[in-house]
C-alpha positions in Angstrom: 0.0 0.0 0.0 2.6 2.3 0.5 4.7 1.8 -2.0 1.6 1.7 -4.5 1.1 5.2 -3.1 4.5 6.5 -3.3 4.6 5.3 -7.1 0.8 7.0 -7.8 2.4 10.6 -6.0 5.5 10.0 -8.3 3.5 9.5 -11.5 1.0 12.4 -10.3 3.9 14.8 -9.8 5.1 13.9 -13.5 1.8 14.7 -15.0 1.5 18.4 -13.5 5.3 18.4 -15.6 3.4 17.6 -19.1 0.7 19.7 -18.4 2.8 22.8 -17.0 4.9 22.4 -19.9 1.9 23.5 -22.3 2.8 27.3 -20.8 6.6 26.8 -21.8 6.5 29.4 -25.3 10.0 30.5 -24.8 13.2 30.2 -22.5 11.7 33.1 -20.7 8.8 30.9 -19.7 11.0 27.9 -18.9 13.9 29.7 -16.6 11.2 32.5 -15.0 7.4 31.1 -15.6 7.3 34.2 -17.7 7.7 36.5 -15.1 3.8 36.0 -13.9 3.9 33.7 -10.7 1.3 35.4 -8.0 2.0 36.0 -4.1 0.8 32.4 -2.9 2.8 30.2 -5.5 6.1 32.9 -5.9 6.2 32.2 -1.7 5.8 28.5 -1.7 9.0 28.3 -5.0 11.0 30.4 -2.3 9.8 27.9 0.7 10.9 25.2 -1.2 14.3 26.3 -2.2 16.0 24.6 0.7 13.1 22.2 2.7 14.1 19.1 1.3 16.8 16.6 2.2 19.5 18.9 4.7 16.3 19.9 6.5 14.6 16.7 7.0 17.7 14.3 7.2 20.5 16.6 7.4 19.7 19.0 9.9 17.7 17.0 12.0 20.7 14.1 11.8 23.3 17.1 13.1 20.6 18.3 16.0 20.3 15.1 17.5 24.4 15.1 17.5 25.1 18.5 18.8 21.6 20.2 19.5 20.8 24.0 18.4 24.2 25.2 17.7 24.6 23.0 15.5 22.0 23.8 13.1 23.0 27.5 12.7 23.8 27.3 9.4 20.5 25.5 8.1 17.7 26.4 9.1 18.7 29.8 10.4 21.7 30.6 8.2 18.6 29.4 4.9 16.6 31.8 6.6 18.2 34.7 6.7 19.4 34.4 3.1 15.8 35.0 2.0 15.2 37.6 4.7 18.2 39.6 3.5 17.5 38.5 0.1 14.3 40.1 -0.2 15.5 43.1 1.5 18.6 44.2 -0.3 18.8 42.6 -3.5 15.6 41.5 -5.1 14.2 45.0 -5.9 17.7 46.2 -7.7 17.9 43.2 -9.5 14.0 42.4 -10.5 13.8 45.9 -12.3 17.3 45.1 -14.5 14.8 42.0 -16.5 17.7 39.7 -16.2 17.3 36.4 -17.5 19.5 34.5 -15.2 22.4 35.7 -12.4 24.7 35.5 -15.0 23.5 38.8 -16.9 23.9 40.8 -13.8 27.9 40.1 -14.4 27.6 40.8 -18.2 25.9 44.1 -17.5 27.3 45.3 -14.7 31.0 44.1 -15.6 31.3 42.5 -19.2 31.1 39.7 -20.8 34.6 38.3 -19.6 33.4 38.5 -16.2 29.9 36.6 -17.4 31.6 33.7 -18.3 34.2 33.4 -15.3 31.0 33.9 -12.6 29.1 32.0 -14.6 31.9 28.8 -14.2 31.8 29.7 -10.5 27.5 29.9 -10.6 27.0 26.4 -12.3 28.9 23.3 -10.9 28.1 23.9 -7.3 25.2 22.9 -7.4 26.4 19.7 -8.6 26.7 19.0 -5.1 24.0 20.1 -4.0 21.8 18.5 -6.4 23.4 15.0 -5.8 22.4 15.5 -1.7 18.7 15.5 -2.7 19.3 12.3 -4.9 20.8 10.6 -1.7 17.9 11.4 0.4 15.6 10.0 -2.2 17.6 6.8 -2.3 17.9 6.6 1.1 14.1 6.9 1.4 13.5 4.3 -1.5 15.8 2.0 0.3 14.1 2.5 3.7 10.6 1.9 1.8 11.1 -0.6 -0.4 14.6 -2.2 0.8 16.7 -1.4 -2.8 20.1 -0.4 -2.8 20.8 3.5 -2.0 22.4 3.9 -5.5 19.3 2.1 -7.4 17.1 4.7 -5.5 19.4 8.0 -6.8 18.7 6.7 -10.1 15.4 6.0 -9.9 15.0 9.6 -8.3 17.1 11.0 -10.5 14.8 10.0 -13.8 11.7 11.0 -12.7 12.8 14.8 -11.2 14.9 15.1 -14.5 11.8 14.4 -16.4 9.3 16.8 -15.2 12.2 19.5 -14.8 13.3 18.8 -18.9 9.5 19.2 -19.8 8.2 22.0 -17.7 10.9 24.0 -16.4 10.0 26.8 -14.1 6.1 26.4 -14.4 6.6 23.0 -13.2 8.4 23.6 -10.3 6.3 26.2 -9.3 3.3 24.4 -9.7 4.4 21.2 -7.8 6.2 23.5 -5.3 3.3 24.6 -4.2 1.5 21.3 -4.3 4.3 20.0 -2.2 4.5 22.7 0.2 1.0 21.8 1.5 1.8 18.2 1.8 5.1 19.4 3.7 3.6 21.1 6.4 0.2 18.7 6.8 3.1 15.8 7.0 5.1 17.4 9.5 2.3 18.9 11.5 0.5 15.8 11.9 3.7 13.8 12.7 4.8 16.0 15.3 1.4 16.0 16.8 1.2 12.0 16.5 4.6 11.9 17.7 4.5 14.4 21.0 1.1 13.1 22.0 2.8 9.3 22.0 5.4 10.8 24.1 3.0 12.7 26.9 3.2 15.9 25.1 5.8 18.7 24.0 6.2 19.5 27.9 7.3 15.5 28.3 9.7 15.9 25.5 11.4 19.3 25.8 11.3 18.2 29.8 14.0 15.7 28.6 16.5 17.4 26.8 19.5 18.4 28.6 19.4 22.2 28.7 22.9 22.5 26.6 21.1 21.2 23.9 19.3 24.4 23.5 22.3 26.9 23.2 22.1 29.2 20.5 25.0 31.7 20.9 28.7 30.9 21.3 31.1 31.3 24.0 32.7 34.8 24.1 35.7 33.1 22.8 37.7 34.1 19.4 37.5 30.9 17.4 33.8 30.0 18.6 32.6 33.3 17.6 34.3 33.3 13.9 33.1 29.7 14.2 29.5 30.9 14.6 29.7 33.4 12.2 31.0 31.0 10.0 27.7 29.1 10.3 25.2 31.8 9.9 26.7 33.1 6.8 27.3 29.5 4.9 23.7 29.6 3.7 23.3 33.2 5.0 25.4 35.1 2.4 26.4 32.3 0.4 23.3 31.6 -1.0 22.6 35.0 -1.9 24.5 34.7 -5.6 22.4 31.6 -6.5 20.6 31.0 -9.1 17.4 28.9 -8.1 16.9 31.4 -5.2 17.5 34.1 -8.1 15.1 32.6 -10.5 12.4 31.7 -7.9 12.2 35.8 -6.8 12.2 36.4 -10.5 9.6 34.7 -11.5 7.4 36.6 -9.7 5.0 39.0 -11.4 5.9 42.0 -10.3 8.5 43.8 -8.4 6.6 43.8 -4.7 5.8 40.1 -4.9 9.2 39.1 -5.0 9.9 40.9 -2.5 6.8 40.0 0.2 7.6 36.3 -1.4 11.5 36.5 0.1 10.1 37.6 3.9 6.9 34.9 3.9 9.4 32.6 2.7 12.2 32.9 5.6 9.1 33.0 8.2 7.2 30.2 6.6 10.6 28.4 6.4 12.1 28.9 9.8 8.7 28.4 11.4 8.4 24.4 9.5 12.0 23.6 9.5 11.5 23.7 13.6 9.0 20.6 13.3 11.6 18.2 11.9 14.2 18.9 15.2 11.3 18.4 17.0 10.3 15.0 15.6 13.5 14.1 16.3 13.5 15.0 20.0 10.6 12.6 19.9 12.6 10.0 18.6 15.1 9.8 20.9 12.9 10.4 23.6 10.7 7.4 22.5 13.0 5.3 21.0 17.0 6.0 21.6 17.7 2.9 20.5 16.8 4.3 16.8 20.0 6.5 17.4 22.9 3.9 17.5 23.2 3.7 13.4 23.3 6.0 10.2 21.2 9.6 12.1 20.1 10.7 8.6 17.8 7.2 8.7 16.2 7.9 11.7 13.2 9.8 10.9 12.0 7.4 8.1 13.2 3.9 9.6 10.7 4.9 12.9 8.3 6.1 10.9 8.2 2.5 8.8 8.4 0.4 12.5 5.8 2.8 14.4 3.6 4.0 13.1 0.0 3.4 11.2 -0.2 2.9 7.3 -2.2 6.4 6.7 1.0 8.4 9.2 3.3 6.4 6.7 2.0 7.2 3.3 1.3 11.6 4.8 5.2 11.3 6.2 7.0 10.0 3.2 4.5 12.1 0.7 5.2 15.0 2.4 9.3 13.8 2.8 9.2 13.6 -0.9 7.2 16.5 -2.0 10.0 18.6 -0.1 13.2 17.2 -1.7 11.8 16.9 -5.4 10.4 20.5 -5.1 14.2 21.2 -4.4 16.0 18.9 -6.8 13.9 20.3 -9.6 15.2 23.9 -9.3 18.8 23.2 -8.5 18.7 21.3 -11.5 17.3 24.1 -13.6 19.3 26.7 -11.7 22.3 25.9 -13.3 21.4 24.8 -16.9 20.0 28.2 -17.3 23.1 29.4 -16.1 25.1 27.3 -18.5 22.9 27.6 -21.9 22.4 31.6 -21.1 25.9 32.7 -20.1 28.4 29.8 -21.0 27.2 28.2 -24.3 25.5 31.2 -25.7 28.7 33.5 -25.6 31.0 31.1 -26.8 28.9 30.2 -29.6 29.9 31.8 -32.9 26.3 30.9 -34.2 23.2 33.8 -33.7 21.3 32.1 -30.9 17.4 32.0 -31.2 15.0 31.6 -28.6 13.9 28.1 -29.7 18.3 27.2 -29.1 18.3 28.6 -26.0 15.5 26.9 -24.9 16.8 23.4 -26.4 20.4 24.1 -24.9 19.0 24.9 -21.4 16.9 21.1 -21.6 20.2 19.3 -22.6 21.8 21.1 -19.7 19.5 19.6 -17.5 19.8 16.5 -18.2 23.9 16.8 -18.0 23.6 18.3 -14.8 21.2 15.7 -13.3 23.8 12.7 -14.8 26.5 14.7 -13.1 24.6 14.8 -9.8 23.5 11.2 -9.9 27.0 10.1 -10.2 28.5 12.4 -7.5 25.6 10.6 -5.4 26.4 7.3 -6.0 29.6 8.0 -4.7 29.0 10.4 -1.6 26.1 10.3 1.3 26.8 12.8 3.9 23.7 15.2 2.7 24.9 18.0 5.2 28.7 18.0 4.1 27.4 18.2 0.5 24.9 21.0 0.5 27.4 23.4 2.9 29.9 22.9 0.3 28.0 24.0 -2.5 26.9 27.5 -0.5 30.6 28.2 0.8 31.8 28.6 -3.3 29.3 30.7 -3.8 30.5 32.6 -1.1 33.9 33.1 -1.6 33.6 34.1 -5.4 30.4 35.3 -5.9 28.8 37.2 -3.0 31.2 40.0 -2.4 31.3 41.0 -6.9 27.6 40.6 -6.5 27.0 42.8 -3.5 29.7 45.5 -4.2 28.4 45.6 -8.2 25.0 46.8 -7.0 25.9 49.1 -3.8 29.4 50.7 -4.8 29.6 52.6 -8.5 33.4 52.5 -8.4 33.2 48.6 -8.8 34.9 47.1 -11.9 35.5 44.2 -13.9 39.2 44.0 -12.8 37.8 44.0 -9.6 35.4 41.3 -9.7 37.5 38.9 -11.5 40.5 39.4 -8.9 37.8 39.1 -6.0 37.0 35.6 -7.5 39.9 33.9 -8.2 41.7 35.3 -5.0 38.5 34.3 -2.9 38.4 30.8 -3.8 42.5 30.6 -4.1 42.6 31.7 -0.5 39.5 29.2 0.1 41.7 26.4 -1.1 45.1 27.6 0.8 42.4 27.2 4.1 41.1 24.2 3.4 44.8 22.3 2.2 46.4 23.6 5.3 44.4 23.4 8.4 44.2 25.8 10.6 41.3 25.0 12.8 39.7 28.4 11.6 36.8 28.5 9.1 38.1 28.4 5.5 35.5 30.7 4.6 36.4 33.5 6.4 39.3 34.7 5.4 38.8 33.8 1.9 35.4 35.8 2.0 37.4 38.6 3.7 40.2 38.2 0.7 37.4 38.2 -2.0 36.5 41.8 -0.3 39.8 43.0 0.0 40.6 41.8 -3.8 37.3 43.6 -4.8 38.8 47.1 -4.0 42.2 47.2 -5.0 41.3 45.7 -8.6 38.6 48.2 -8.7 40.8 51.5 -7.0 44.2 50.4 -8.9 42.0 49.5 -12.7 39.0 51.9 -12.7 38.4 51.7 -16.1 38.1 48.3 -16.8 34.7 48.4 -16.2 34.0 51.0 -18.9 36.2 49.2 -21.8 35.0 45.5 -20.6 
């Protein structure tokens, strides 16, 4: 029964894909729905840019290991990338009609800076991509016992497909499908879940009071540390393209914005109910704790509890990752087909090319992701890495480009290969500090003296 139901919400999910894909007239439909999403479904594309597999599995995994602190970085670092999103960079941006994050660089520093931010845009989210597939296979395994890899390709085929057919309407359409299912899911769960345990008083009553710290020791490292953590998803989110192209495909200027700050509410406000059904978990049933973390949630679901809890947990469980595969595949083969392939074609591009470049993108990005799955499985590990290169090359050319005139293109292609140089230099030799920090603060740094020592780079670029 409850496979039979996963494989009717699977096949379900790939229908709205054929039938969204009647809107697709043009890339512009494909990448941004056409620029025409309302308040209700432009909120629930942004809710659904990060509630999938580091929420559910990821974060809850790390918060039954190391409590609040260690969950800075997602959900409350995710959060406050829409929050300041919405506040600082969606208005500026909306009214420049870009296509994709890439044509900010082109028109605000050239086309040879296009193409380098455009390399740094598009393979994180290989990573990132492939940590949704593992939490699909992990579910697939836990539900109908097949290997982890045979479940990442499974997943892999039927998010591809709908993504390749429908593009942005698609997501936007399931995404808010799925966001429904989300929170019923988890509502209902916790509620199951809290009332098997005596209540939330019972469970919260359990929990040893360090588990609830939420700032750091007034201590150097632990403060950098923290810092660190809020600004992984935080700031290093910001210059991405699926939370670019969600914002953008609202359909007008204020909805993107109001969809940005429902979004990091709505967010932070679900993404508490998975910590909490794991609180449950180990209250109820530690021994659930002694193997792979990321498995807890579904493996006690499957052993305790009723068919109908079963089939509303693993809907909504699927609804959330899918709704977040499907755009960080899209993210970047938009990226690649608009601001890699296009200018390095000697050919005249037309709308119907762009359109079929951006679909075979998809599909190379998905096989890219699918391998990368195959071979790694911490879904945490993979999705921080993805944000902290966007970080370190992007943020800093991004924010400067739109708050500082003097910024040029010398300037912006220093800050990005000297951020993700120092990045490296961190990471090789360990220093017990966070990598990101002073490669974030060498991007900066980089940023003004390209721009103060070649001012006129931008102008000839």
């Amino acid at each position: 029964m409850l496979l039979f139901s996963i494989v009717i919400y699977l096949f379900l999910t790939v229908l709205v894909g054929f039938w969204a894909s009647r809107k697709v007239k043009n890339s512009g439909d494909f990448m941004l729905a056409g620029r025409s999403l309302p308040l209700m479904l432009s909120s629930a594309a942004l809710f659904a840019t990060w509630f999938g597999s580091e929420t559910v599995f990821g974060a809850s995994s790390e918060f039954l290991k190391g409590g609040l602190y260690s969950v800075i970085e997602d959900p409350f670092g995710a959060s406050l990338c829409l929050f300041l999103f919405g506040l600082f960079f969606v208005r500026k941006l909306y009214n420049m009609q870009l296509l994709t994050l890439g044509d900010f660089f082109k028109i605000r520093y050239g086309k040879k800076t296009e193409l380098v931010a455009s390399i740094f845009l598009a393979p994180p989210y290989i990573g990132y991509i492939a940590a949704q597939l593992v939490a699909m296979g992990l579910i697939l395994n836990v539900v109908v016992g097949i290997d982890v890899w045979q479940g990442v390709v499974i997943s892999a085929c039927i998010v591809t497909l709908y993504t390749y057919v429908g593009g942005m309407w698609a997501i936007s359409i399931t995404d808010f499908i799925q966001s429904i299912i989300i929170i019923i899911g988890m509502l209902v769960l916790a509620m199951v879940l809290a009332n098997k345990a005596g209540g939330p008083t019972v469970v919260l009553s359990s929990v040893p009071q360090e588990n609830f710290q939420f700032l750091p020791r007034f201590e150097a490292k632990e403060v950098v540390g923290y810092v660190a953590a809020w600004s992984v998803l935080g700031l290093g989110s910001i210059p991405s393209q699926d939370v670019f192209q969600r914002a953008m495909s609202s359909r007008n200027v204020n909805t993107a914005v109001w969809s940005c700050h429902i979004a990091a509410i709505l967010y932070l406000t679900i993404a508490m109910l998975p910590l909490f059904i794991s609180l449950c978990i180990k209250h109820l049933y530690p021994e659930q704790l002694q193997d792979d973390t990321q498995l807890v949630l579904p493996s006690m679901v499957m052993m305790h509890t009723a068919m109908p809890i079963q089939i509303l947990f693993f809907g909504s469980l699927l609804s959330a990752i899918m709704s977040t595969t499907s755009s960080a595949i899209l993210a970047p083969a938009a990226i690649c087909a608009e601001n890699i392939f296009k200018p390095l074609s000697r050919h005249r591009y037309s709308d119907k090319h762009l359109l079929w470049v951006t679909r075979i993108s998809v599909l190379i990005f998905s096989a890219l992701a699918t391998i990368m799955a195959c071979m790694r499985s911490n879904i945490y590990e993979l999705v921080s890495e993805s944000s902290i290169l966007s970080l370190v090359s992007l943020f800093v050319p991004l924010t400067m480009g739109l708050y500082w005139r003097r910024s040029s293109s010398a300037g912006a292609l220093l800050s990005m290969v000297i951020g993700i140089i120092t990045w490296i230099i961190f990471e090789v030799y360990e220093t017990g500090w966070p990598s990101l920090i002073p490669a974030t603060i060498a991007s900066f740094i980089a940023m003004l003296m390209g721009s103060l020592i070649w001012p006129e780079k931008l102008k000839s670029a």
